[in-house]
C-alpha angles and dihedrals in degrees: 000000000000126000115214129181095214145355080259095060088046100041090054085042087058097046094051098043102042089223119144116257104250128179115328107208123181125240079256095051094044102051083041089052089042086056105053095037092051131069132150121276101203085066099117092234095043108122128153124291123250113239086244094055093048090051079055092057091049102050087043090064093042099261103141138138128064110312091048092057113103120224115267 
């Protein structure tokens, strides 16, 4: 993950690094993203999630489309 000020800062990162233009989330969409992905794990009933059940969490935060979908 990258961080970027602006679309200006990213798009002069990408044109000096070459490097393909990916998602672009908000500082919102991430920490929204961060609390439903993350629970804690000393929780006595904590145990991974399925790939199914991550997919879950993506689509729940709006995260959809190809680049979201998880392999299978």
């Amino acid at each position: 993950m990258s961080l970027f000020r602006s679309e200006g800062h990213l798009a002069a990162w990408l044109g000096s690094t070459k490097q393909k233009r990916g998602e672009v989330l908000s500082l919102t969409k991430v920490f929204e993203l961060a609390r439903a992905w993350y629970s804690d794990p000393r929780d006595p009933a904590w145990r991974p999630r399925t790939r199914d059940e991550s997919q879950e969490v993506l689509d729940s935060v709006g995260l959809t489309g190809d680049f979201w979908e998880l392999p299978s």
